[in-house]
N, C-alpha and C positions, 0 to 999 in steps of 0.2 A: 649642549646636552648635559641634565645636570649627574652632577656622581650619584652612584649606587653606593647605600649602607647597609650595611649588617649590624644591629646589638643584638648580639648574644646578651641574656636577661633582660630583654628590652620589656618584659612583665611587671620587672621591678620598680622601686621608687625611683633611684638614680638612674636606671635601663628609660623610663619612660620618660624622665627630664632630659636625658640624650636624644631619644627619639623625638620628643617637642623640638628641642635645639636644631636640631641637623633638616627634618622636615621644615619649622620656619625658614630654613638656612635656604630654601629652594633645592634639597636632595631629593631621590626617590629613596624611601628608605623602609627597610624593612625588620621585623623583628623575631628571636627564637626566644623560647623559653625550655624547661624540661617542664614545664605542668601546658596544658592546652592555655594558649594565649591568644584566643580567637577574637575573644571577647573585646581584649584590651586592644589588640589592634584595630578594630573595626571600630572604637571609641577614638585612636588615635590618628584614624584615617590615612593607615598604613599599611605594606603587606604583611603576608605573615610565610617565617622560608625558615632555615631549620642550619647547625652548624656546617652541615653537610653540604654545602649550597655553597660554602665559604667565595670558591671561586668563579665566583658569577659578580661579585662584588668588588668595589674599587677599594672601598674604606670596610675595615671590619674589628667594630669595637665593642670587646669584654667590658661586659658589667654584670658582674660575678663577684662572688666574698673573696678575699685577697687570699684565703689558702684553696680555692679552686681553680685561681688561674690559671699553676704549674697544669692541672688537667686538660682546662679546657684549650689552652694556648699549645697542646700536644697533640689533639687531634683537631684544631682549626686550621690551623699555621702552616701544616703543610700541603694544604688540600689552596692555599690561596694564588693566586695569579703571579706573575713577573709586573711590577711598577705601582702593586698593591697596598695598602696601608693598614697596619695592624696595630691598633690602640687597647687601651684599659685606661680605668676608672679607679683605682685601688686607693684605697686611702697610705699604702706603701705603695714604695718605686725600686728598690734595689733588687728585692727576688722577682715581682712581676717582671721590670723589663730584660731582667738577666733570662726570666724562661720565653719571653717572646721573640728574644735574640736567638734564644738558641734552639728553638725549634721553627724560626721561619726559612724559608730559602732567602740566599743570600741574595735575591733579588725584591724581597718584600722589606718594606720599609717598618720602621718602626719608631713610636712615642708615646712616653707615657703621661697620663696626665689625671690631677689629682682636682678635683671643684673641693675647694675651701667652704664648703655650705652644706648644709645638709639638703634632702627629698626632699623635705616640708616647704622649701622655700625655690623660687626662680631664683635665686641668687644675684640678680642685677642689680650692680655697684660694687659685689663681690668677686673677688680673684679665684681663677682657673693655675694651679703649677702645672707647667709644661718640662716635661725631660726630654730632649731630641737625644739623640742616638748618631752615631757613626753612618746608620743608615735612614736619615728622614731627610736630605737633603730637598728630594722634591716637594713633601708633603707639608716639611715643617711652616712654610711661610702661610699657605693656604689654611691649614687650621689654626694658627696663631689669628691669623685677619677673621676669618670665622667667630670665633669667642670673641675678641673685639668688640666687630661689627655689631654681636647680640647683647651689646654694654656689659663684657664684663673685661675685670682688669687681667690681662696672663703676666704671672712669676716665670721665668725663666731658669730653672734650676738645674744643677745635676743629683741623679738618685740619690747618691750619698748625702748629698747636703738636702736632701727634700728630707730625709729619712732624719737626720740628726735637728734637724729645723722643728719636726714635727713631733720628737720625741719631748720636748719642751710643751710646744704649741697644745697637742693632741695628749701625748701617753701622760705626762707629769698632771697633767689637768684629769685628767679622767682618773685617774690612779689618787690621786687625792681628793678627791669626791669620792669614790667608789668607797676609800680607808672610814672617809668620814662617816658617811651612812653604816660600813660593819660597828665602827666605834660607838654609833648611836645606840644600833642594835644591841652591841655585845653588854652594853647600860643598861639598856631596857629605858631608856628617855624616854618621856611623854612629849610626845612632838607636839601636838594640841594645849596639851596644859603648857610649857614652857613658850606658844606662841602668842597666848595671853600676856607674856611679857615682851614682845618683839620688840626691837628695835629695825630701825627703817633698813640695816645693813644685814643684821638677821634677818629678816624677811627676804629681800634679795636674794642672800646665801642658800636661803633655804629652796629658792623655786631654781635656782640652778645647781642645786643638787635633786632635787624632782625631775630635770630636764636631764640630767646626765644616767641618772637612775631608770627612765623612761625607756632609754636605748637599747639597742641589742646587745644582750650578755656576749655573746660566740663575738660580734664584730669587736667589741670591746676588748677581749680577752685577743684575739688576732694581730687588735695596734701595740697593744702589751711586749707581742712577740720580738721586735725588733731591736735589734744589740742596743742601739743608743739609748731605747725605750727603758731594759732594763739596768744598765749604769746609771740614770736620772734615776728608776727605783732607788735601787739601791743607796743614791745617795740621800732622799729623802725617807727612808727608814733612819740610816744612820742619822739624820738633820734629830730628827723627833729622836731620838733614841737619845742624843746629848742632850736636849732641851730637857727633859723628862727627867733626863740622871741632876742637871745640876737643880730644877726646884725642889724634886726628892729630899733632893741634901740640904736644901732652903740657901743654896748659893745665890739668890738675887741678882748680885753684882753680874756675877757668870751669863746669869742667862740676858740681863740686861748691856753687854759687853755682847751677847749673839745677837742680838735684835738689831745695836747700833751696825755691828761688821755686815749684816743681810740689809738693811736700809742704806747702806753705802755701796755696797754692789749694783742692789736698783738704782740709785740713780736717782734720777728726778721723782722725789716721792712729792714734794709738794705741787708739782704740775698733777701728780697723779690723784693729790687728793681734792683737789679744783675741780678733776674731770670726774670724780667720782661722785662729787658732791653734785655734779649734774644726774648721773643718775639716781641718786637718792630722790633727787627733787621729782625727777620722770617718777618714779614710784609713787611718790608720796601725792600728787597733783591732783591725779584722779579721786581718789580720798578728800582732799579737800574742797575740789570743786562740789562733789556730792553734797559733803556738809552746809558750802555755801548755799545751794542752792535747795535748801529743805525749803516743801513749802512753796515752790518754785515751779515753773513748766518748764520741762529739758526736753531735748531729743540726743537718743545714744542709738550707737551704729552695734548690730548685735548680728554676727551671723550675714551680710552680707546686706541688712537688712536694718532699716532704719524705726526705733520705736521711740512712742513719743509720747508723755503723760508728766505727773506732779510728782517727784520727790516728795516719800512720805517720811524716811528715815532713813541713814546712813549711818555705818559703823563701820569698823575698822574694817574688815573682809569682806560687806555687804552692804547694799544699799536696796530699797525698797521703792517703787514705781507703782504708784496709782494710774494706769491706763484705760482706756475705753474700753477694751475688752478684761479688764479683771485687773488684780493687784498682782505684781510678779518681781521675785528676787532675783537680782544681779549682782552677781560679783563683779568687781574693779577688773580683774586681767582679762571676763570675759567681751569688755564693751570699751568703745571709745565714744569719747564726744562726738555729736556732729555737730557742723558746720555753726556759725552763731545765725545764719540766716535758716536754716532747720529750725533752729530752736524758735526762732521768732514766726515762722510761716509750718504751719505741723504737715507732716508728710505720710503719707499712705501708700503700703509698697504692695505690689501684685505680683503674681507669679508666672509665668506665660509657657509653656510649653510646646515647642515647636521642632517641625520634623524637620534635618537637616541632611542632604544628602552628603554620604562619606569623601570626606575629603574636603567639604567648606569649612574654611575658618568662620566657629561661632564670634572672634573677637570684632570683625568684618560688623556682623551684625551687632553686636555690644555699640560700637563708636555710633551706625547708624542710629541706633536708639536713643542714643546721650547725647545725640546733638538735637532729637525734636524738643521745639519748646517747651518747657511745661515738666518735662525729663528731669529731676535733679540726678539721678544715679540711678546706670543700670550697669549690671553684673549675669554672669553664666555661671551654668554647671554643667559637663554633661550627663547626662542622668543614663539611658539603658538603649542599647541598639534593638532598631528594628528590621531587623531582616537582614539582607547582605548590604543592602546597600545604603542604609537610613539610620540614623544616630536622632536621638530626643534631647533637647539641651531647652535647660531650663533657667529662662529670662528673668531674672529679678528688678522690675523698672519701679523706682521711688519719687511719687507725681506728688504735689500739692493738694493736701485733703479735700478742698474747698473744689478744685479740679479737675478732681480725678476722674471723671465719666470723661470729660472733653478731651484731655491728654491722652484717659486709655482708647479712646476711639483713633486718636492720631497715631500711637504706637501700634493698632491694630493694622492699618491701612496702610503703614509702612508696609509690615512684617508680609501682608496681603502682597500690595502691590510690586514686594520682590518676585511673586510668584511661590514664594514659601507656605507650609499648611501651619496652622495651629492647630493644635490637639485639644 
């Protein structure tokens, strides 16, 4: 009999990456939110039950912003069963698991556990940290083999060192991106004119301070909160505060005697500028190949979705695509190459919309699809529920132009002879 789950915030980004995890895992599982989460559950092919329900459930896990825990872990924790499991998601672990300690009965188990990833991504090849507790003895092994099993890597830590680990990792990184952008601001930079002059490592720098700038203020300001978070401040104001006072003074030597003692602390800077020089090149690639192929017939994967026409020009941040249906600009971060057998044989993607009863895996039908002949790439979405029982997911299959009738009739006939509808 498979366990019963609860995510409390199972509406959200990371609520609803648990709820994929735990439901492919073979759970029954179900989700609460405080806004009506109807929608998302019937997209998720799950139930929908409410904090209040806590003890009807085996596993009951917070995914909630890290200074809501303390609340919700006050009124879930005690309403839970004898031999129960009470987790969280927090990108902290010392005050989450201290308040799920202390408001569960001393027969409910507890672990805290942080995914190293953000929503945007499934995170697999990526690390899950696990904090077991005095009381996870039963549970711990079973969710540990769980993450695993779903490829991802688990840390085993204690709060305190997840907390001081991530003050580095998480707070010192976000806090110096956040300085940089006010710095930029408090100039008045021209972000656009100065990127007329980028260099391959400015540019990098600058899309991952877009991507940290992107993020949630309040969650941001929350990882901020934690002691070890603010000692790493603290000593990177002071870092920059001496750097600042000895060029002021035009000390040189000074500042170049702190560059050597911080490149010796790091360590292997030359392995690091090896690996870095990889990235540049990842940057740089896409840019080039463009250039190469001015003039040229490409196919680039855009959206899920494969287009394919003449390189008419390419520049630094854009490239331009003469296709069948019109001329149209692309940016480099928005598209990747396809395949070289793409580019040599042009491909035509179609859309397919099809009713799925709640609870089938659309991925079932993806592999089904990718393996008919003729198929180069097919991909989902799911798009809008119909009714209580019926979810619309939306097939994106990528056939041979020259083909494409004969292939989409064989994709048809599959999708048919599941017993499945198209829309």
């Amino acid at each position: 009999m498979p366990f019963k789950v609860l995510v409390v915030g199972g509406a959200g980004g990371m609520g609803r990456w648990c709820t994929s995890l735990f439901k492919n895992s073979g759970m029954e599982v179900s989700i609460s939110s405080r806004r009506d989460a109807s929608d998302v559950a019937r997209s998720l092919g799950v139930g929908l039950s409410s904090p209040g329900d806590a003890g009807s459930f085996d596993i009951v896990v917070l995914s909630v912003p890290i200074d809501a825990v303390e609340h919700v872990a006050s009124g879930v924790a005690p309403k839970m069963r004898q031999g129960s499991l009470l987790m969280d998601m927090s990108s902290l672990k010392v005050k989450p698991v201290e308040s799920m300690l202390r408001h569960s009965p001393p027969g409910v188990e507890v672990i805290g556990a942080h995914p190293l990833f953000g929503p945007g991504s499934d995170g697999r090849g990526m690390s899950i940290a696990l904090v077991p507790t005095e009381r996870s003895e039963r549970w711990f092994s079973i969710i540990r083999d769980l993450f695993e099993d779903a490829g991802y890597g688990v840390l085993v830590t204690t709060a305190e060192r997840h907390d001081r680990d991530m003050a580095v990792v998480q707070g010192l990184t976000h806090f110096m991106y956040v300085a940089m952008g006010r710095a930029l601001e408090r100039s008045n930079a021209d972000l656009n004119e100065a990127s007329a002059f980028r260099t391959p490592v400015y540019g990098i720098t600058k899309e991952l301070l877009g991507r940290v700038l992107s993020q949630s203020p309040g969650l941001y300001a929350l990882i901020q909160s934690s002691g070890p978070a603010g000692e790493l401040r603290r000593a990177f104001v002071g870092a920059c505060e001496e750097l600042s006072s000895e060029l002021d003074a035009g000390d040189l030597e000074g500042f170049a005697r702190d560059f050597g003692s911080a490149a010796r602390y790091y360590g292997d800077t030359e392995g690091a500028r090896k690996r870095s020089e990889r990235i540049v090149r990842d940057y740089m690639e896409p840019r080039l190949r463009a250039m190469d192929a001015v003039g040229k017939e490409r196919a680039f994967e855009l959206d899920g979705r494969v287009v394919y026409g003449v390189v008419k020009h390419a520049g630094p941040d854009d490239f331009t695509l003469e296709t069948s249906d019109g001329t149209i600009i692309l940016k480099y971060e928005d598209v990747s190459d396809a395949s070289d057998r793409a580019c040599q044989e042009p491909l035509v993607s179609r859309d397919i919309l099809v009713k799925l009863p709640i609870g089938a895996d659309p991925s079932i039908l993806q592999w089904a699809l990718s393996n008919i002949d003729g198929v180069k790439r097919a991909g989902f979405e799911t798009a809008d529920a119909l009714g209580p029982d019926f979810v619309a997911c939306r097939f994106t299959v990528s056939v041979p132009a020259g083909r494409s009738d004969e292939v989409l009739q064989k994709v048809l006939k599959t999708i048919w002879g599941l017993g499945l509808e198209v829309k």
